[in-house]
C-alpha positions in Angstrom: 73.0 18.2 -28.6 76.7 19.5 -29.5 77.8 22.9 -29.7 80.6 22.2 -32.5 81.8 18.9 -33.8 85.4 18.3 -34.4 86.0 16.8 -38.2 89.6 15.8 -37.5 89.9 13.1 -35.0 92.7 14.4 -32.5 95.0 11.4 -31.5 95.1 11.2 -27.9 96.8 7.5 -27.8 99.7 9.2 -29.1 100.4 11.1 -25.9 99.0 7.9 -23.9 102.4 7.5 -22.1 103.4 10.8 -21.2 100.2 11.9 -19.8 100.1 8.4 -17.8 103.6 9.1 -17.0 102.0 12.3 -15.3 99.5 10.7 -13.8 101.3 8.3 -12.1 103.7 10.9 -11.1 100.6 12.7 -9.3 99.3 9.6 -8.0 102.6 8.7 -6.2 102.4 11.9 -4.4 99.2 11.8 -3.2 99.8 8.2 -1.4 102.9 9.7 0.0 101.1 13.1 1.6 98.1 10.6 2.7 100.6 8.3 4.5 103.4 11.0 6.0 100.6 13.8 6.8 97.3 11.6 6.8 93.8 13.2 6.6 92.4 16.1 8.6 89.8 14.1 10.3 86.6 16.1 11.5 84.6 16.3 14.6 82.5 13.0 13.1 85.6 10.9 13.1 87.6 12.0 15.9 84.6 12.9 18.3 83.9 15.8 20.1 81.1 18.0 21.0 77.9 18.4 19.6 75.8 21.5 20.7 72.2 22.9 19.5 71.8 26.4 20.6 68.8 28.8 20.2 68.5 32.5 19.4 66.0 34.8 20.3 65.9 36.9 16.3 67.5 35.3 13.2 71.1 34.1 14.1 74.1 35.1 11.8 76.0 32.1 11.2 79.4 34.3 10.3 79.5 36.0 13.3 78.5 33.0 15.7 81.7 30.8 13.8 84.0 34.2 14.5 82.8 34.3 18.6 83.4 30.4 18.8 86.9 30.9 17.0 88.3 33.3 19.1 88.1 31.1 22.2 91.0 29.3 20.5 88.7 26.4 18.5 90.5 25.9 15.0 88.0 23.7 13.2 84.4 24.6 14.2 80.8 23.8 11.9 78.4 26.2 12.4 75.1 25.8 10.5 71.6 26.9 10.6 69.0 23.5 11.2 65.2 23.5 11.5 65.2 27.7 11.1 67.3 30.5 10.8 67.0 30.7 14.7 68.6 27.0 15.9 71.8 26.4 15.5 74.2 23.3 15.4 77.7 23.9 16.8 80.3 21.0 16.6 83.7 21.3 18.6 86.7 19.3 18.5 87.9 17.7 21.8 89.7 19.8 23.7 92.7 18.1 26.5 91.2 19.0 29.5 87.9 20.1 29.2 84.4 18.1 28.5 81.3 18.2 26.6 79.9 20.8 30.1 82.4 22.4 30.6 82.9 23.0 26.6 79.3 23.9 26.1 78.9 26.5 29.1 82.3 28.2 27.4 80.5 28.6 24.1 77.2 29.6 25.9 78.9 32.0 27.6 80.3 33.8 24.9 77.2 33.9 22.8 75.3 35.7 25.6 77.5 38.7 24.0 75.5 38.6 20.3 72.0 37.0 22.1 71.9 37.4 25.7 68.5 35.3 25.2 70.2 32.8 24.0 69.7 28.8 24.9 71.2 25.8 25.2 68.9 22.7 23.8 71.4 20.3 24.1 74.6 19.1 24.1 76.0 15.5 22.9 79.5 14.2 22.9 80.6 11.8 19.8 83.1 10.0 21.0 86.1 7.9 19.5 84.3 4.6 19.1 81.7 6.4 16.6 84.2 8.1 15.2 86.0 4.6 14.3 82.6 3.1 13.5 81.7 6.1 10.8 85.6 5.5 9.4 85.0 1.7 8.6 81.6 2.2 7.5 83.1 5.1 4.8 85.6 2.1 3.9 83.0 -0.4 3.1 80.9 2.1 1.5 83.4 2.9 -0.6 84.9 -0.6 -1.5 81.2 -1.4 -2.6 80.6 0.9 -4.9 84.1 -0.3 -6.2 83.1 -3.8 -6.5 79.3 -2.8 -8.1 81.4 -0.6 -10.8 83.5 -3.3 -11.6 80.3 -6.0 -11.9 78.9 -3.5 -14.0 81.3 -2.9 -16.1 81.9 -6.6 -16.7 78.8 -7.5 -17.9 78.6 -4.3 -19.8 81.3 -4.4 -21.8 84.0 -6.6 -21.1 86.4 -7.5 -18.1 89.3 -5.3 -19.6 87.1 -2.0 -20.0 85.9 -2.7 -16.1 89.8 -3.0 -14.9 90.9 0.3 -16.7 87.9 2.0 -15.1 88.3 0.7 -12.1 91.9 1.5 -11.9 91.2 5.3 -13.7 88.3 5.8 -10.5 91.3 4.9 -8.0 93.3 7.3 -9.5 90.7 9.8 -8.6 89.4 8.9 -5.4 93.5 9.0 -4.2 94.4 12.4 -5.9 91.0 13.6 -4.1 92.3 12.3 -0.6 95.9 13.2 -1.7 94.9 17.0 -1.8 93.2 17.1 1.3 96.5 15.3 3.3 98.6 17.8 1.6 96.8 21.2 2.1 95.5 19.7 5.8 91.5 20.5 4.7 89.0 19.2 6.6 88.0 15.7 5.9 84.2 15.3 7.0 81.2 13.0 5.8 80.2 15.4 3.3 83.2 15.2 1.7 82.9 11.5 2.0 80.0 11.9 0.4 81.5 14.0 -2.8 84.6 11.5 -3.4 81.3 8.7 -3.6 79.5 10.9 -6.1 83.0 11.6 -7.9 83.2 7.5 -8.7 79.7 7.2 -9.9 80.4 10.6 -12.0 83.7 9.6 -13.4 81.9 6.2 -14.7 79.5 7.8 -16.4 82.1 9.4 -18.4 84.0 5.9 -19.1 80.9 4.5 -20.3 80.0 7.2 -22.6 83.2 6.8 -24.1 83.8 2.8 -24.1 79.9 3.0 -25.7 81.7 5.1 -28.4 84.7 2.5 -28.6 82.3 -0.2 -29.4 80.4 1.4 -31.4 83.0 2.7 -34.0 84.8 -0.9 -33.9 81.5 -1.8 -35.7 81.8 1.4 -38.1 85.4 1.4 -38.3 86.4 -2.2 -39.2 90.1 -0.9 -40.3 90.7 1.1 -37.8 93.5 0.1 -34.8 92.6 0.1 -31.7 94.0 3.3 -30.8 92.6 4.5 -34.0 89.3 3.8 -33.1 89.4 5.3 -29.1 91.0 8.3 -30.3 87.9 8.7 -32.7 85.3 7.7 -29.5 87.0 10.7 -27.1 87.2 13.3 -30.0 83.6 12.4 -30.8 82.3 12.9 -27.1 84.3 16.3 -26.6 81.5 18.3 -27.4 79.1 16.5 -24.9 81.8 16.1 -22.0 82.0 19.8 -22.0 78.2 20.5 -22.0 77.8 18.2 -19.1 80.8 18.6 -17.3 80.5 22.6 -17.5 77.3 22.6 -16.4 77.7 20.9 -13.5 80.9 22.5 -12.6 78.9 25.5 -12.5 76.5 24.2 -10.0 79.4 23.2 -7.8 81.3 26.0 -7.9 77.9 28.5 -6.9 78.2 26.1 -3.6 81.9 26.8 -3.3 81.6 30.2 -3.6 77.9 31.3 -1.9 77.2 27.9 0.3 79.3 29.3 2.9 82.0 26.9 4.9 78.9 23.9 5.3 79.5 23.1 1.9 83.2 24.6 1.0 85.0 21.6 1.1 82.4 19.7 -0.5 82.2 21.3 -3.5 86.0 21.6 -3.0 86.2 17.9 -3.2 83.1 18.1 -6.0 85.6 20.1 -8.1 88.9 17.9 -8.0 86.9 14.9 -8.7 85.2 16.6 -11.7 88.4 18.0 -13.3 90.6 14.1 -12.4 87.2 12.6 -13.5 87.2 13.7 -16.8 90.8 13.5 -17.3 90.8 9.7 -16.3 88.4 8.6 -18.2 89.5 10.0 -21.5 93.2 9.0 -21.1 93.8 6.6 -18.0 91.2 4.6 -18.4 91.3 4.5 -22.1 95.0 3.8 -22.4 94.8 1.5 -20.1 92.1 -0.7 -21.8 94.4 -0.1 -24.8 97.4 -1.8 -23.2 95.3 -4.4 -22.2 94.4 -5.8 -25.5 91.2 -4.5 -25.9 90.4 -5.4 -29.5 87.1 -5.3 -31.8 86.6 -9.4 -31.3 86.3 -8.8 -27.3 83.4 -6.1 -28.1 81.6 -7.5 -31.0 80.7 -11.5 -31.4 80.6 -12.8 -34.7 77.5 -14.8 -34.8 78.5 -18.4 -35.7 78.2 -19.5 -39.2 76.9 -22.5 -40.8 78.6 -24.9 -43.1 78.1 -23.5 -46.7 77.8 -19.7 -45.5 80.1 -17.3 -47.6 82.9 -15.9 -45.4 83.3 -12.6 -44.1 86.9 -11.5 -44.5 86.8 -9.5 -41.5 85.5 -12.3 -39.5 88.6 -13.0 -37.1 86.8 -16.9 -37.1 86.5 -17.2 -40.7 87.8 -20.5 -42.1 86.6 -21.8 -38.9 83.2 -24.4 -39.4 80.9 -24.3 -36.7 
């Protein structure tokens, strides 16, 4: 399905260096703001108070966040579990003050919208799970990593799954490069959106490597550049469809699923844009300047003694 198709191949490799230039540029930023501001770690990693509250009617989650917030709590979650009634309240440690003693504040001042309100429990997540969800996120991550390189190897070949490994880097630290600078919250779901960003930007690299090798066995005088520059133009019409789509699923979260999901979708949304812009000239140019050539994608099958010889074959002259 396309809804146009571009006749004039647009050549991309052309500007290869420039927009890498810029890329690296914004990539160099990003691991300076992650290392002189660090993440804005949430309640999960840092620990802190965990409360599950019930209403008498219907609770409204906007004006339980506002009542909690004005007793001086900067970062609170407030969301809706089980039914519109129970709600889930996670604090940040506060010097001076424990799980109790931060509870019965809370409970107190939500007596003011439900005076029939009730405390179902309250758990503190301390430092040590905060440390142990931290080097879990790590491993996590450095998996899926190591499975898209594997992958990729076998798929196509080793120089295709550097580039893309390298271009999904780029992403994953321009994603936690934007959260260290503006100071946003940094929370498993978000964990969970720079995860789906890798396995999203890799279905856009293999899209377009799929293209690369199949127009070096269309193409056969066609450089390399030539020939990649011909895969992205000829997969602009499909990156949009799916890309845009999606981006408008993401962005009806960001803008009507309420602070739960705002800096999921948030993180959804940088990866998306990076993702698409990695694939079709990081990861590209980068398999470019590795040496990527049609020999590596396409095996010429070996040829007998007394077959005629294929000009094109790179072995031919060669007697197997």
């Amino acid at each position: 399905m396309e809804f146009f198709r571009i006749h004039k191949t647009i050549p991309f490799m052309r500007h290869a260096v420039l927009l890498n230039i810029i890329s690296f540029v914004t990539f160099a930023l990003a691991v300076f703001f992650l290392f002189q501001r660090g993440l804005h770690l949430s309640v999960e990693f840092t620990g802190g108070t965990v409360m599950e509250v019930a209403f008498q009617q219907a609770a409204d989650v906007g004006k339980v966040r506002e009542t909690i917030t004005g007793l001086g709590y900067q970062e609170v979650l407030v969301q809706a579990y089980g039914s519109a009634r129970d709600i889930q309240v996670r604090l940040p440690a506060q010097q001076g003050m424990n799980a109790t003693q931060q509870s019965a504040q809370v409970i107190e001042a939500l007596k003011a919208l439900d005076p029939a309100v009730v405390l179902r429990g309250t758990e503190f997540v301390g430092p040590q799970v905060g440390e142990e969800l931290t080097t879990n996120g790590l491993k996590a991550l450095a998996m899926v990593v190591v499975g898209i390189t594997i992958y990729l190897a076998f798929r196509f070949e080793w120089k295709f799954a550097l580039a893309t490994v390298i271009a999904n880097l780029h992403d994953v630290v321009i994603i936690l490069g934007f959260f260290a600078f503006f100071q946003w919250e940094f929370s498993l779901a978000v964990l969970a959106a720079v995860l789906a960003v890798l396995g999203y930007s890799v279905n856009e690299s293999v899209v377009i490597f799929d293209r690369v090798r199949e127009n070096f066995r269309r193409y056969r005088k066609l450089s390399t550049s030539e020939v990649i520059d011909s895969a992205i133009t000829s997969t602009i019409s499909r990156t949009i469809i799916t890309h845009g789509s999606t981006q408008l699923v993401v962005l009806s979260m960001f803008f009507f699923g309420g602070p739960t999901l705002h800096y999921f979708a948030l993180a959804l949304t940088i990866g998306i844009c990076f993702g698409i812009y990695s694939s079709c000239f990081v990861a590209a140019a980068v398999a470019m300047w590795l040496g990527v050539k049609r020999e590596d994608l396409i095996k010429a099958p070996p040829r007998r003694e007394g077959d005629p010889e294929d000009p094109n074959d790179p072995n031919a002259g060669a007697v197997v």
